[in-house]
N, C-alpha and C positions, 0 to 999 in steps of 0.2 A: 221634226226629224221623221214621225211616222209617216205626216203625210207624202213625204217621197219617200217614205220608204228606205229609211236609213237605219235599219233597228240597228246596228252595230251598234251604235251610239246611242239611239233611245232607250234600248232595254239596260243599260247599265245603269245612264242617268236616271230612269225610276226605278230602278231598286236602288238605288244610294241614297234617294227620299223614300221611299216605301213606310206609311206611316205604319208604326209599331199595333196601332188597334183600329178598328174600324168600326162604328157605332150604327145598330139599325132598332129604329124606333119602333114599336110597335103596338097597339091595342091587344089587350088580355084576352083570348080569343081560342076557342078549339085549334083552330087552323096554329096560332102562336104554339100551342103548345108541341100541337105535331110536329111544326117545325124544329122546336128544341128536342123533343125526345128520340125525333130520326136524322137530327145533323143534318140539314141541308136547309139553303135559302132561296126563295122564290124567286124566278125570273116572270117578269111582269112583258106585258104586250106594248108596245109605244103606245097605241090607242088608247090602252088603261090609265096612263098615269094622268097627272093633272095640271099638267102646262100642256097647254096647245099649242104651243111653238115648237116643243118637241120633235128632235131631228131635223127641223127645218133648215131648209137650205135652199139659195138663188143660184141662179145662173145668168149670165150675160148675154142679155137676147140678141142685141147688136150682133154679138162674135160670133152666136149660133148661127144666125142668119147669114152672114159676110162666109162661113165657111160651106152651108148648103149653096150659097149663089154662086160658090166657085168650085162644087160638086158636078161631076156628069150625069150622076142622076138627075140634079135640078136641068140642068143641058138638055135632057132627054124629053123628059115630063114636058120641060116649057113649049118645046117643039109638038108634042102629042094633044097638049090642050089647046094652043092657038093656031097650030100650022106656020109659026115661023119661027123663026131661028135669030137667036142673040152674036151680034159678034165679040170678037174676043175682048177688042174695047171694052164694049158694054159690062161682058165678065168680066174682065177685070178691076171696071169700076164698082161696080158689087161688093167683088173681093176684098177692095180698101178703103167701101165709104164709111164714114163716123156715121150715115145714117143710111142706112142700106134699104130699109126698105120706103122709105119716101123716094130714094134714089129709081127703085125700080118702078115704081109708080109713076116716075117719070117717063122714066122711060119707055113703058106700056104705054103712056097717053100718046107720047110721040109716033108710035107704031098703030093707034087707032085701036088696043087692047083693054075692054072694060074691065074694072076690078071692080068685085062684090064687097070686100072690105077693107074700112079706112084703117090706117097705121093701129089708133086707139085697139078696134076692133083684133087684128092680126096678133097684134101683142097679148092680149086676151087672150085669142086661141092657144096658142102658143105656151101660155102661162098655166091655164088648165089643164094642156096637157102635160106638165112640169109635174104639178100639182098631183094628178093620178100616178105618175111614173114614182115618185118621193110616198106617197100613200102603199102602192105595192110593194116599194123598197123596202119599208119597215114592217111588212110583217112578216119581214125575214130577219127581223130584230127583237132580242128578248134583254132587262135591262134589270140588276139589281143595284140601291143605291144604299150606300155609305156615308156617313158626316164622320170629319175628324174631332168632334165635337159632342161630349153627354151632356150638356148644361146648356143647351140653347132654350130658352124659352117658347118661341117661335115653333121649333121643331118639337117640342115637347105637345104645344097644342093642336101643330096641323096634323101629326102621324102616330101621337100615343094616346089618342081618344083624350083629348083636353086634359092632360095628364094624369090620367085616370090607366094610361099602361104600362106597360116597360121600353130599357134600351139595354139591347144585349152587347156585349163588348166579345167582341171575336178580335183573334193574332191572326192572318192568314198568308202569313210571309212564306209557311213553308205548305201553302195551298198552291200545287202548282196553275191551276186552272185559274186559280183567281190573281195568281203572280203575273199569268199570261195576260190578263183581261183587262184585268183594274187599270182604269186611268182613272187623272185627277180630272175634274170637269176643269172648264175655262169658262171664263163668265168675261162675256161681250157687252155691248152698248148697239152689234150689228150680227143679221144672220148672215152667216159662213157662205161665201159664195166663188163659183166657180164660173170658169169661161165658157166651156160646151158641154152638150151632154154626156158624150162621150168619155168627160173627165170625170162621171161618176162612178166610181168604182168601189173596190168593198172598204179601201183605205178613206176614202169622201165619206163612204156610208157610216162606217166608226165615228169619225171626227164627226158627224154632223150630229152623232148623240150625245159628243162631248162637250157640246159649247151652247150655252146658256146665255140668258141674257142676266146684267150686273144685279138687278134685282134678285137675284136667289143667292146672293153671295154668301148671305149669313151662312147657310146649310154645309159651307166648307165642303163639295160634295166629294166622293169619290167615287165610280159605278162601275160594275161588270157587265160587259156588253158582248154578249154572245149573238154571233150569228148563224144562219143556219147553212149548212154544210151537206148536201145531200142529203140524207132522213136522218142525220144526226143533228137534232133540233130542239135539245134538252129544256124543261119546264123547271126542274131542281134542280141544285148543284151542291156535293155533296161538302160540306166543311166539317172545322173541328169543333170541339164541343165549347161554347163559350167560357171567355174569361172573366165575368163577371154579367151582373144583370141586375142591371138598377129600375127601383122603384118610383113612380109617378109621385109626386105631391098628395095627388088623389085615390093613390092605390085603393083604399079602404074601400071606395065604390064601388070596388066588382063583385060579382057573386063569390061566396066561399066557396064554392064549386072548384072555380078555375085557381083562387087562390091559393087553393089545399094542393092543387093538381103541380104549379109552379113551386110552392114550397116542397112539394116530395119530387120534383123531377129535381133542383139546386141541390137537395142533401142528399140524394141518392148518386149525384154528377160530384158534388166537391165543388160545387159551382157558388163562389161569396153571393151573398145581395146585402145591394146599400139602397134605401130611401135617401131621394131627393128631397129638400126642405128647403123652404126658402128665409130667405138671410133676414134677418132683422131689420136691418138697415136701407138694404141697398138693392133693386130688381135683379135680383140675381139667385139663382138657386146653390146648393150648397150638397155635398153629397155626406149624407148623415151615418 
């Protein structure tokens, strides 16, 4: 629905899901605590984080192609580089081949027109410059992420220092920026692909931070994805003050510094903490 652009409809049916908390894991850390003691949570770079498929997205080189060979630019250009001129045939064969540029390589040979690269190669250029244009998109992209979930293990070792940190529980139902922003990730098995370039827009550029591949399922993600807007390009974003803040397995690791630091910022806030333990029995942690 967002991606045409139908929010009538999208923005009800996520707030009718709107999860009630959202969990962000974190290591014991200066920067943690600043973050609790001034209400706001970090927007991170897409370069920064740690999937390198991140916002990735294809496009359909065939369709790109088929719509430049039945462009007057291309008309134009073809004429200025060889001194001849395509007839409309020829265009419009272009316009509707399944394989267009083998087609036009045809077609150049038939007219005595050398070409310096093969299909392989073409699609390569072509690709690279995808490549750069999706590199410059994102860092017009700043991205905080959410699990609906305090008890993953997993999540516990890759983002709370080997459970040696916390995971703070924020409501931010009545955050309107983060009501506006938050979407749920989608977890694919394929990168998110579009027809031409032209169909990138800021609706593609969203969705293309949304969707993940099936391997990160566990993480139940949810993230805000801010884009930038003229010189309004925020780095923080300001929220409410957490609803709880649970303890690592490992808590006892960290210096008493920062411990003392988390302990007087929770009783000074009215903010509970619970220790994570794990279960006797069964791989599973337990909140104590």
């Amino acid at each position: 629905m967002m991606l045409v652009e139908n929010f009538d409809a999208a923005i009800p049916l996520k707030l009718k899901n709107f999860p009630g908390s959202f969990y962000k894991y974190r290591a014991l850390s200066e920067r943690t605590i600043d973050i609790l003691e001034n209400n706001y949570i970090w927007l991170a770079e897409i370069a920064s984080l740690n999937d390198p498929f991140e916002c990735s997205i294809q496009f359909d080189n065939n369709e790109c192609l088929r719509k430049y060979y039945g462009s007057r630019d291309f008309r134009d250009l073809f004429v200025q580089i060889t001194g001849k001129k395509l007839s409309e045939t020829e265009i419009r064969r272009l316009a509707k081949s399944q394989r267009p540029y083998e087609d036009y390589i045809e077609i150049c040979t038939g007219k005595n027109i050398p070409l310096n690269l093969s299909p392989e190669q073409q699609l390569a250029k072509v690709q690279d410059r995808w490549s750069e244009i999706v590199s410059e998109t994102n860092r017009k992209l700043r991205i905080c992420s959410f699990s609906l979930n305090n008890d993953s293990l997993l999540l516990w070792s890759h983002y709370a220092q080997e459970h040696k940190g916390i995971c703070i529980e924020y409501d931010l139902l009545d955050n309107d920026i983060a009501r506006t922003f938050a979407q749920p990730v989608i977890y694919s098995p394929k990168v998110p692909k579009i027809g031409i370039f032209e169909e990138y827009n800021t609706m593609q550029m969203i969705a293309s931070s949304m969707i993940k591949s099936k391997e990160w399922e566990y993480e139940q993600e949810w993230r805000i994805t801010i884009f930038k807007q003229s010189e309004n390009f925020p780095q923080k974003l300001q929220v409410p003050k957490p609803v709880a803040i649970y303890l690592g397995t490992r808590f006892e690791a960290n210096s008493e510094d920062l411990k003392e630091k988390l302990y007087r910022f929770a009783a000074m806030n009215n903010v509970p903490m619970y220790r994570m333990k794990k279960h006797p029995q069964e791989f599973r942690l337990t909140k104590g």
